[in-house]
Structures are given as C-alpha cells and as structure tokens.
FISE-225499 format. One record per residue (C-alpha): x, y, z. Coordinates in pm, whole numbers, plus 50000, padded with zeros to 5 digits. Each point is the difference from the previous one (the first is absolute). Layout:
! residues N
XYZ
...
//
This chain:
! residues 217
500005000050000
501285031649899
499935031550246
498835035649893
500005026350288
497425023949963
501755034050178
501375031349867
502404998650267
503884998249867
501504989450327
497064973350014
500674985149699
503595000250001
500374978950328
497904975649861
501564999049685
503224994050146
498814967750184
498864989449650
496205000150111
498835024849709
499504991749645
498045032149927
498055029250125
496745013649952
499035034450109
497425026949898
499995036349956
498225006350352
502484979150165
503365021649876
498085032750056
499704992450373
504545001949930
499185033949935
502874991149645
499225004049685
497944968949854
502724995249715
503245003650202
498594975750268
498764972849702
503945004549849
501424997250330
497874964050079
500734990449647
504035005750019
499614975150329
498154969849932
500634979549696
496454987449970
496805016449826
498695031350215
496485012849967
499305037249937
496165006449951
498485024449758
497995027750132
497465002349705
496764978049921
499225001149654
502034974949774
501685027249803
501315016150226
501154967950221
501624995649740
501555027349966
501585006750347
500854961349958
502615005949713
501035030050201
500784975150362
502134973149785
502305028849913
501034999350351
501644963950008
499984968249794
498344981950322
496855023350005
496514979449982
497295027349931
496934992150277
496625006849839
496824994450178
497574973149940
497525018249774
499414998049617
502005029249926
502574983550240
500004963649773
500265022949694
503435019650115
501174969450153
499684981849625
501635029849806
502815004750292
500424956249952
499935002549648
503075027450021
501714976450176
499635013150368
499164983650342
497015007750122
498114997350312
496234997750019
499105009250334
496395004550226
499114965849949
497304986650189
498494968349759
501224968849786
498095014449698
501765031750047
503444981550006
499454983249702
498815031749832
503565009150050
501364969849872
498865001849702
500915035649979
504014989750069
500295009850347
503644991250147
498665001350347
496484998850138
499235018750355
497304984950165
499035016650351
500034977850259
499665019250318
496645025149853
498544973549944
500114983450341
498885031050116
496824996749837
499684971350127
500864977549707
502834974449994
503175013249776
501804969050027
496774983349779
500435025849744
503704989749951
499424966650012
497485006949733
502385017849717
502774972350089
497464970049895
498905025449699
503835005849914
501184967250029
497044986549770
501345024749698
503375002850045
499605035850010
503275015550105
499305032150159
501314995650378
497565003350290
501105026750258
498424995850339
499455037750083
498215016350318
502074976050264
499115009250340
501394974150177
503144969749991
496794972549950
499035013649715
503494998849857
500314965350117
496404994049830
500635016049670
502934973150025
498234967650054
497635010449703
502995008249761
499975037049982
502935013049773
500895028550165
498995017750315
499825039250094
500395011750327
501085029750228
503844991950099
498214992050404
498144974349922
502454984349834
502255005850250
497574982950265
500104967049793
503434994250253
497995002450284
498664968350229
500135001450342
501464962350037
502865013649873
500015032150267
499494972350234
503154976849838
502555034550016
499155008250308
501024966850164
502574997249806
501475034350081
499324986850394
502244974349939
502715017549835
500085029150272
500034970150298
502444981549807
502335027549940
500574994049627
501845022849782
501054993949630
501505039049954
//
C-alpha cells in the first residue's frame, strides 16, 4: 500500500519522507492558504521533496476552465496529478487532462457508480471519502470495498485512494480490502506506532536496564 500524506505542512512531510513512509502528497488550495505562502511556491516546494505524484486541485468548476488551470498546475513539476471533483464537468477535464498525458485525481467520491464514472474517464487515482461518510452515518469502508470488486472485475487501472482518514483503523481497513493508496494527515499516520502493549513492554524493560545497571555507551 502506497502512502500519500494529505498536509501542506513542509516540515510534516519531510520527516515522513525521510523514514520512507510517503509516496505522495495531496493537498488543496484551502489547506496551503492556512501557510499564509503563496499556493505555487508551497506546491514547488512539496514537489522538489517527494518523488511521488502530488495533488494540486483546481479552483474552477466548469470543464473549460478545469482544464485550464490544470495545464497551468503540471507546469509546476513532472509529479503533479491535477484533482478535479466528482461532477460531469469534473469527468470531462479529467479525460482531456488523461488524454494529454497527465495524472489526475478525481476526488469527492462518495459511490461505486461514481468511481467507475471516473474509470472510464482515465482517472490515475480515485478519492473516495471515507470519514464524511461515516459521519452520515453510512459505512465508508462498504463503499471501498465496492469500487475494489468493480475494479478488479474490469481491470480498470485507475488506483483507488482511500481519502478522508480519520483514524489508524481505517488505514488498517482500507488495507485488508486492497486499497492502493491511502491519504492521511502526517498524525494519524504517525499514531499507526502506537499500542500500549508495547508502552507496557519499554517500560519494563527500561526497569530492568536501570536495576541492572546496563550501559552499552
């Protein structure tokens, strides 16, 4: 399973990156505002970092103009994917964009039939939302279950990326299911070290270091 970090935050992302745990970013607009940079100089910066694909969002929702600000995002680095929303001006960038020969990431997913909408429309990456929709209530983990049967019964290629991850379970869901890539913000990912057995096991152990007066330096 690859792992995307979704943060605007350099420092972040480069301590992760460092341990090997990132294959890619995403990020929106909103996100690198709240830097108080420039959305460009922030998008280079990530891009110049991490070797693997990085998602900048468009601002616009009409398919022109997606497109558009798309071409203008994959002059920032060869590992851009352009992140278009799930609607039918979305699919229509996102087929233009893949027909140009960029990666693009079809995000605000929240059904099967929407995911293989964007199939069919060349998607590299999907985004399904898995955390809104447990907070409505609804299972997320069903829906990706759902586009991995759909996937895996065409051969389709585009790559589903578990987004909205709230929590370490549902990285270690999106897992057993077969998720291609996962999204989340560099703590959560962080928290996937945590278990308190093994808070428990180091503090013994550092007991019986300290009582047995051990030293290697």
């Amino acid at each position: 399973m690859k792992f995307f970090v979704d943060t605007a935050d350099i420092d972040a992302i480069a301590e992760l990156n460092d341990l090997g745990m990132v294959d890619g970013v995403t990020t929106n607009p909103s996100i690198i505002k709240k830097s108080g940079r420039d959305i460009i100089d922030v998008t280079k910066e990530i891009c110049a970092l991490v070797d693997g694909p990085v998602s900048a969002e468009v601002t616009a929702v009409d398919a022109d103009t997606m497109i558009a600000e798309g071409r203008k995002l994959v002059e920032i680095a060869e590992n851009i994917a352009v992140k278009v929303p799930l609607t039918w001006d979305g699919l229509k960038a996102c087929k233009t964009l893949t027909d140009d020969g960029h990666m693009v990431n079809v995000t605000l997913c929240f059904s099967a039939n929407q995911a293989l909408l964007a199939a069919k429309a060349g998607a590299t990456f999907i985004s399904p939302f898995i955390g809104r929709l447990d907070d409505i209530n609804l299972d997320g983990m069903e829906l990706i279950e759902d586009i991995r049967n759909v996937y895996d019964n065409y051969g389709f290629e585009t790559q589903i990326l578990a987004a909205s991850i709230r929590s370490v379970n549902h990285i270690l869901d999106s897992a057993r299911i077969g998720a291609d890539v996962i999204t989340a913000p560099p703590g959560v990912i962080k928290a996937m070290v945590n278990h308190p057995l093994t808070d428990k096991g180091l503090e013994t152990f550092l007991a019986d270091i300290k009582a047995a007066d051990i030293k290697i330096l």
